[in-house]
C-alpha positions in Angstrom: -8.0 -0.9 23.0 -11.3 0.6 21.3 -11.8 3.2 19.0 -14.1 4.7 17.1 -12.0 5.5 13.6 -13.6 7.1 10.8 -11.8 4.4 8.1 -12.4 4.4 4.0 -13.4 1.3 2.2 -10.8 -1.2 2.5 -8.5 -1.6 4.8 -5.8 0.5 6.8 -2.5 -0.5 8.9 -2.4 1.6 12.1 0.6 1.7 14.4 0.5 4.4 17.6 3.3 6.9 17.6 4.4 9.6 20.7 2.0 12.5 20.3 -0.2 14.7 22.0 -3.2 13.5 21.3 -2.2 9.9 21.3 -2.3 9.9 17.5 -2.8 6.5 16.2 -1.4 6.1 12.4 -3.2 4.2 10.0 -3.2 4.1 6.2 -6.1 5.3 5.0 -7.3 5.5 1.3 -10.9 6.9 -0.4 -14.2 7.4 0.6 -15.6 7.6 4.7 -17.1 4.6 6.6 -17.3 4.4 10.0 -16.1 1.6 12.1 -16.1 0.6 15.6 -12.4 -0.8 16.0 -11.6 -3.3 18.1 -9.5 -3.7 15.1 -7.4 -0.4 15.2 -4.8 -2.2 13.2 -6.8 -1.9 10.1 -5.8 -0.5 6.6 -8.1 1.2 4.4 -8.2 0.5 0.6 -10.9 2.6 -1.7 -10.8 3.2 -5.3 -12.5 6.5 -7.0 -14.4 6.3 -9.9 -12.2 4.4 -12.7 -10.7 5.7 -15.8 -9.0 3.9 -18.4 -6.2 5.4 -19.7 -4.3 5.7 -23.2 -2.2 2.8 -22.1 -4.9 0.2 -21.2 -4.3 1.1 -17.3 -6.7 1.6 -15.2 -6.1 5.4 -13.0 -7.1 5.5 -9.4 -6.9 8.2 -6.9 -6.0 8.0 -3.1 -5.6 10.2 -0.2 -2.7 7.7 0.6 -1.4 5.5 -1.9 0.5 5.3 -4.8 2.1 2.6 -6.9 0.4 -0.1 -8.8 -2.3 -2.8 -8.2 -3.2 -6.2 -10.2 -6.6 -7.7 -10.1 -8.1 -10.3 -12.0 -9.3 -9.6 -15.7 -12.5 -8.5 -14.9 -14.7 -10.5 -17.8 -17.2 -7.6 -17.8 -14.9 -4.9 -19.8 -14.0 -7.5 -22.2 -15.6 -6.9 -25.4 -14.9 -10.9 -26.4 -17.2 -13.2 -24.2 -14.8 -16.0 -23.0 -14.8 -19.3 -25.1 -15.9 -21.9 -23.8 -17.6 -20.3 -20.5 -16.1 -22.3 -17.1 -17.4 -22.9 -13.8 -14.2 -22.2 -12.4 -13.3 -19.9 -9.5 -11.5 -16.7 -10.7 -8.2 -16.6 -10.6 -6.2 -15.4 -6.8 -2.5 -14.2 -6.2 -0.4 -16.4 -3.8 2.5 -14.7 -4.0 4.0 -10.5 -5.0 7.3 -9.8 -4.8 9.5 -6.6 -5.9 13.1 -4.6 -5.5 13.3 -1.2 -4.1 16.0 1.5 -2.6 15.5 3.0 0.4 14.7 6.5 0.2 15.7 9.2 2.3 13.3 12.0 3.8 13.8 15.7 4.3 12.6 17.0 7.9 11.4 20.1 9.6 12.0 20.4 12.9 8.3 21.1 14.4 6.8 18.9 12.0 6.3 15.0 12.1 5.6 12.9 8.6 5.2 9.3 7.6 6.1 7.7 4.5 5.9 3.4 4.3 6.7 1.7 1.0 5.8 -2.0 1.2 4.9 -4.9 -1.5 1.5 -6.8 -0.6 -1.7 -9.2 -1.3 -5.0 -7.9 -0.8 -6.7 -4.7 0.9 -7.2 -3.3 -2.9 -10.9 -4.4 -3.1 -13.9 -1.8 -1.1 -15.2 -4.9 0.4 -11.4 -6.2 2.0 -11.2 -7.7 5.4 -7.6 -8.6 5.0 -4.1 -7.1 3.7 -0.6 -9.2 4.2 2.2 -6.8 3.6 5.9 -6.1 4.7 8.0 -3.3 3.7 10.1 -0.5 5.2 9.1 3.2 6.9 10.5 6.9 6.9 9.8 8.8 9.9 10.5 12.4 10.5 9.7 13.8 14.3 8.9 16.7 15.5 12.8 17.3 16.0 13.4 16.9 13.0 15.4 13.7 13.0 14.4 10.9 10.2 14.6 7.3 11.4 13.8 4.3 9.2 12.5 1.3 10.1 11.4 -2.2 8.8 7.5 -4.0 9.6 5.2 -6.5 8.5 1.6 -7.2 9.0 -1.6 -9.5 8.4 -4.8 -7.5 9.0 -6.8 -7.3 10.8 -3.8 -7.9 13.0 -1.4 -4.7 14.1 1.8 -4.3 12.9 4.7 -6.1 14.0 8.4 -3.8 13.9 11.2 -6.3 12.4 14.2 -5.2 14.6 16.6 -5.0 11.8 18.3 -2.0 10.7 17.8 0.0 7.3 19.5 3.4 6.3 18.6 5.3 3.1 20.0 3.7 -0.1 20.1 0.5 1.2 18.9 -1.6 -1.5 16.2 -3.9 -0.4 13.4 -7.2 -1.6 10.9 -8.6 -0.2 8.1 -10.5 -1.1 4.3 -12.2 0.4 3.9 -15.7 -0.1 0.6 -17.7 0.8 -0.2 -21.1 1.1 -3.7 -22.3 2.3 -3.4 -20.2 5.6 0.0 -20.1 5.9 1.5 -16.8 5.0 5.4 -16.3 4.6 6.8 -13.0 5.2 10.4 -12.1 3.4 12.9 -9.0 3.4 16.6 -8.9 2.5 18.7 -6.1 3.0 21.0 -6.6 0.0 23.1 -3.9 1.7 23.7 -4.8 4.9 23.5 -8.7 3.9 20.5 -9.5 6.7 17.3 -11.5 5.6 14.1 -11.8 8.2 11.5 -14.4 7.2 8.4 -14.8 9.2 6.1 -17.7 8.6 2.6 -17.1 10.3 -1.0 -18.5 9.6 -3.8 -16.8 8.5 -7.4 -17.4 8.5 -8.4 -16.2 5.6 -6.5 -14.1 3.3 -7.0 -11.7 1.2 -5.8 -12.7 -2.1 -7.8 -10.7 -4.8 -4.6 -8.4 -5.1 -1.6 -7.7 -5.1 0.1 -4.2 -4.9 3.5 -2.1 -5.0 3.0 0.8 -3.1 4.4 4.2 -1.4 2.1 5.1 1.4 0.9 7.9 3.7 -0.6 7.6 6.9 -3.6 8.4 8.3 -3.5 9.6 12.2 -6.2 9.0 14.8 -7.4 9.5 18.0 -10.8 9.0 19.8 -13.3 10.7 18.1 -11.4 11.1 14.4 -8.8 10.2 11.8 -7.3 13.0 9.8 -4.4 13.0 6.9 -0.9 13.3 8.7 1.9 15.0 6.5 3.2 12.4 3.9 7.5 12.9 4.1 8.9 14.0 1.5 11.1 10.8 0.2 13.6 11.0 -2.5 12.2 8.8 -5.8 11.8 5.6 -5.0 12.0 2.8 -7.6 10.6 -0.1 -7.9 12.2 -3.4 -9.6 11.6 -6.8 -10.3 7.9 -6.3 -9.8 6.3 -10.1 -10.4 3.0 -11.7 -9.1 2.0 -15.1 -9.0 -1.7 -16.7 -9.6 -3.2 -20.0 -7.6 -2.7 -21.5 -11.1 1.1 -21.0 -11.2 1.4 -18.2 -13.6 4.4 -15.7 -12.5 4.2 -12.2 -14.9 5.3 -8.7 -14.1 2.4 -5.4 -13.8 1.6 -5.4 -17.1 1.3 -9.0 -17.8 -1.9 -9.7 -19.7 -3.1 -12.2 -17.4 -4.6 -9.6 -14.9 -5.1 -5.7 -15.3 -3.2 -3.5 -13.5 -4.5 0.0 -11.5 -1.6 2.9 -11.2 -3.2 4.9 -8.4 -1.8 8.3 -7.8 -1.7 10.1 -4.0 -3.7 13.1 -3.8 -3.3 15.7 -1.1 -6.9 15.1 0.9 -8.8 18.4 0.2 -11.9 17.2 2.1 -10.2 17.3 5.2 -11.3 20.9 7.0 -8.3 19.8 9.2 -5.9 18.8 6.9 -2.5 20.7 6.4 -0.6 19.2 4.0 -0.5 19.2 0.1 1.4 16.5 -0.7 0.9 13.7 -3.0 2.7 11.1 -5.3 2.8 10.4 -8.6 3.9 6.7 -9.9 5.6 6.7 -13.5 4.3 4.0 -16.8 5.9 1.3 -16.2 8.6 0.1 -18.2 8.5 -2.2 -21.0 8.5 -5.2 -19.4 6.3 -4.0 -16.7 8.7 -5.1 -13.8 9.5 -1.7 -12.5 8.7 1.9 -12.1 8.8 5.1 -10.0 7.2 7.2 -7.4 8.2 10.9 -7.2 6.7 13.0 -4.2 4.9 15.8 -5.3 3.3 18.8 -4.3 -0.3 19.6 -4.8 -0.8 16.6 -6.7 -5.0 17.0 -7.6 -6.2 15.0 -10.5 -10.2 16.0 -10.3 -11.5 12.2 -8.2 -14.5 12.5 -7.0 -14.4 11.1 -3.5 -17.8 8.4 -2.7 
């Protein structure tokens, strides 16, 4: 099917949910492109303007994420030229992994919200084609019921459901490996004791990346997207954070080999349509950089300027 979507740079995973208006959800984070979408099953990825914090982090702000994101050192903000220079391509991540607890969410009947939380490789950059990523989802319907789920994806391909079943506080890892083109998909439910591994190839993957992330969705239909209602999850916490590089280097966040991006959800105020003001807030990391926390917020507004 083909749709016009209004998408922000990056990309954006879509899955279509029972609505009125045939809402299709996709994640959607920063500034407005257009796109003609044979590829509905897109994720958007933007980044505003760039501050660097007291910490050495980088800050971001997103109408739709939060967590943390690694990227190479960028050799530009270094104020020591590299010694000796090298012809060498710049370092990629093969492989992200991390711990987490499922939250729960609070519904209202009448009212529908998303909330996905998910470890991946790619889809940070403005210029992304290309996001491999599996994690779990909250959903609250209109009812007011909450149902979880579990998914995976490679855009620009759609989502794919893993028929497993989560609950809230099952504890849960899962990780994104790549090889060449072959891209291996993992999630245990510690809890329940089940483990789904997907092995799938890939043209060409995104590997400029790799991110920790709590997510809202973005709804559309055939003329728009607008911000749906992020749920309101108990804190989620992530653990065992670790990335590796294509030359065999394993570190947490904050290891000094790459820099890291916390990116902070913001409510999205330039939406005339949009009802919600909801965010998410990610906490420092700890001291080993393997772990953190996302808190949903209210009103969370942190002055970006949106491109």
């Amino acid at each position: 099917m083909t749709i016009t979507q209004y998408l922000n740079l990056g990309r954006a995973r879509c899955i279509r949910v029972l609505a009125p208006l045939a809402v299709l959800i996709c994640a959607s984070f920063g500034a407005t492109a257009t796109q003609s979408a044979a590829a509905t099953n897109v994720r958007t990825v933007t980044k505003s303007p760039i501050e660097v914090e007291s910490l050495g982090h980088a800050i971001a702000s997103s109408s739709n994420w939060a967590g943390y994101a690694v990227t190479p050192v960028d050799e530009t903000r270094s104020t020591t030229p590299p010694t000796p220079p090298t012809p060498t391509s710049p370092a990629t991540f093969t492989s992200v992994s991390g711990s987490w607890v499922q939250p729960a969410v609070s519904c209202t009947k009448s009212k529908a919200t998303y909330a996905a939380f998910w470890v991946g490789l790619g889809g940070f950059s403005p210029t992304s084609q290309a996001l491999e990523q599996i994690g779990t989802q909250a959903t609250c319907t209109t009812a007011g019921k909450a149902k979880y789920s579990m998914w995976y994806e490679l855009v620009p391909a759609a989502s794919v459901p893993i028929r497993f079943k989560v609950f809230p506080g099952n504890g849960l890892t899962a990780s994104v490996k790549v090889n060449g083109t072959q891209v291996t998909l993992q999630i245990r439910n510690l809890t329940r004791k089940t483990n789904f591994t997907k092995t799938l190839f890939m043209a060409q993957a995104d590997l400029s990346s790799a991110e920790w992330i709590a997510e809202a969705p973005t709804g559309c239909n055939a003329s728009r997207c607008v911000q749906l209602p992020l749920a309101k999850f108990s804190k989620l916490t992530f653990t065992k954070a670790s990335a590796t590089t294509s030359d065999g280097h394993t570190g947490t966040i904050s290891d000094v080999s790459w820099s890291p991006t916390v990116i902070n959800l913001e409510s999205s105020a330039s939406d005339p349509l949009a009802t919600d003001t909801s965010g998410a807030l990610p906490s420092p990391l700890s001291t080993n950089g393997e772990s953190f926390a996302i808190v949903w917020q209210r009103a969370i507004s942190t002055g970006a300027v949106s491109r």
